[in-house]
N, C-alpha and C positions, 0 to 999 in steps of 0.2 A: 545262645545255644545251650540248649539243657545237658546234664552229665550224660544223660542215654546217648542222646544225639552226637555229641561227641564222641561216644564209644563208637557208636554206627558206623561212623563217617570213618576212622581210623580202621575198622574193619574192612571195610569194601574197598578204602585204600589200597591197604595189604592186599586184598585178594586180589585185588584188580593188576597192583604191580609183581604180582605172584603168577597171572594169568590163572590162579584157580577156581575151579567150578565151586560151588558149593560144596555139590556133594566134595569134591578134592578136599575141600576145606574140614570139611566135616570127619573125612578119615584123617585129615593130619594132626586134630584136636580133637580128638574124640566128644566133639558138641554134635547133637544131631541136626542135621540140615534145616529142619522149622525154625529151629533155637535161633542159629545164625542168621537167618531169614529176618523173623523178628528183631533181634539186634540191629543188625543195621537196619532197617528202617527207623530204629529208634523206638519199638515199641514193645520191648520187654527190660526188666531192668536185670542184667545178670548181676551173678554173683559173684562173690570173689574166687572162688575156685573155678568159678566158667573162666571169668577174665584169666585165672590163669592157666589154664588148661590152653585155652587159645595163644596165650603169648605163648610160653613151653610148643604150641604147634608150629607159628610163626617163629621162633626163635628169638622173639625180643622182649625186650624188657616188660613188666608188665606193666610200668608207669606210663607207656605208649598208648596204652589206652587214654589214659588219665590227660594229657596235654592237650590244649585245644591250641588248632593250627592256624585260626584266624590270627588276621596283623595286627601286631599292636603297632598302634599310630598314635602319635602325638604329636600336635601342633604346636608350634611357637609362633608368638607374633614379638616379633624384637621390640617393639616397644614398649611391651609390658615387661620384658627381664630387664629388674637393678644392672647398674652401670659400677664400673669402677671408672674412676678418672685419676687420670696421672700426668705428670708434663702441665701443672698447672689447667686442666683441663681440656689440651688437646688431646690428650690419647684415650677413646674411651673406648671400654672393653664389656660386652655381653657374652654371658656363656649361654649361649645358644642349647647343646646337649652337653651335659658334664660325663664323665666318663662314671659310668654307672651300667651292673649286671657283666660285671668282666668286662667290657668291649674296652679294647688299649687305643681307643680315640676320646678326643674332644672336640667342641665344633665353637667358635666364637665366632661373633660378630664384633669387628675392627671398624672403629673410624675414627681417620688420623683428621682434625682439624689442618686448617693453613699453619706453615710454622710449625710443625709438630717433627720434633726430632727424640726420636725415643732407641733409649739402648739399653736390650737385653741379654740378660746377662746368660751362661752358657745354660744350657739343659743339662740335664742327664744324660750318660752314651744313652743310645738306641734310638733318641727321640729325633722325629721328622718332621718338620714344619711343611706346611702347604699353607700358600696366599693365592688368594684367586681377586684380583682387585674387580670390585662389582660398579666404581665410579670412581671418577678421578684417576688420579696417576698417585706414584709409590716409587721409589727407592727403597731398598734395599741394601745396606751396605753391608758385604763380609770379607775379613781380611785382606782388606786395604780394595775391595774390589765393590764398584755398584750398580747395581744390577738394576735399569726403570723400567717400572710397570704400567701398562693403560688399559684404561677396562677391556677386562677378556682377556687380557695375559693372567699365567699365572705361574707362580715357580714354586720348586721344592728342595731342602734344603735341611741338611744334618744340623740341628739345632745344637751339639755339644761344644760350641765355642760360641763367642761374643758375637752379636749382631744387630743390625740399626733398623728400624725403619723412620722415613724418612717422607713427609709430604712439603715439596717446595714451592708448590701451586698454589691460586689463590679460590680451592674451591677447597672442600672436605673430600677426602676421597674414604670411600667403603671397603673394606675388605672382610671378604671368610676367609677365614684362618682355620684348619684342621691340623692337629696336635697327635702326631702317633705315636705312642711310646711302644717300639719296638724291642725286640731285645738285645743287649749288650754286644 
């Protein structure tokens, strides 16, 4: 989508969650009713003082214009994200999405091998662990307590002290792990 077009579309937005007419629009930003016409469609290219003439009428930022609303989407396919391995090479760890653009999550891909007894050590306050085991079974040990998981369970749990996880089966179990580092 072109810059025009994106402007368009964020106008007709507005007007549309405004319920204003055009013409409405047109006295609230002193742009003439054609102008805005044009615009949204996408087929005149304003200027800067249009654009800001219309936000100062909408009340918003004038960068509103400027942002395009489509989704950003990105795919992973876990098999092409590098591996850490630990525990001798039971524990392997994919980071799926890293905590990137402010957002106070991460997203891994967990798979605990047969015999894989792994302990981690405490987090940071704030931070919240989620396991959703996607095959096999999981243990989960904390404080002196353990918690078994079978696919489609899943628990969550203040990461700021020591904790185990734990595959005692003789298959690989999978897990998503989401990592929220909330606040203190």
């Amino acid at each position: 989508m072109n810059l025009n077009q994106v402007i368009g579309k964020k106008l007709k937005q507005l007007r549309k969650e405004r319920k204003w007419s055009l013409e409405e629009t047109a006295t609230m930003t002193e742009v003439s009713k054609p102008m805005l016409s044009q615009i949204e469609r996408g087929e005149s290219n304003p200027t800067v003082s249009t654009l800001w003439k219309i936000a100062n009428g909408f009340g918003v930022p004038f960068t509103t214009f400027l942002e395009n609303d489509e989704p950003v989407i990105k795919i992973v396919d876990r098999d092409d994200v590098d591996s850490l391995k630990e525990n001798n090479g039971k524990y392997i760890v994919r980071t799926l999405y890293p905590m990137e653009g402010g957002k106070p999550l991460e997203i891994y891909s967990v798979e605990l091998k047969p015999g894989c007894h792994y302990v981690s050590s405490p987090h940071p306050g704030g931070v919240e662990e989620y396991l959703i085991v996607e095959e096999g079974s999981l243990n989960v040990i904390m404080n002196e307590n353990t918690y078994t998981l079978c696919k489609g369970q899943s628990i969550r749990f203040s990461g700021d002290y020591e904790h185990i996880y734990e595959n005692t089966s003789d298959s690989t179990c999978f897990v998503t792990m989401i990592m929220y580092y909330g606040k203190k």
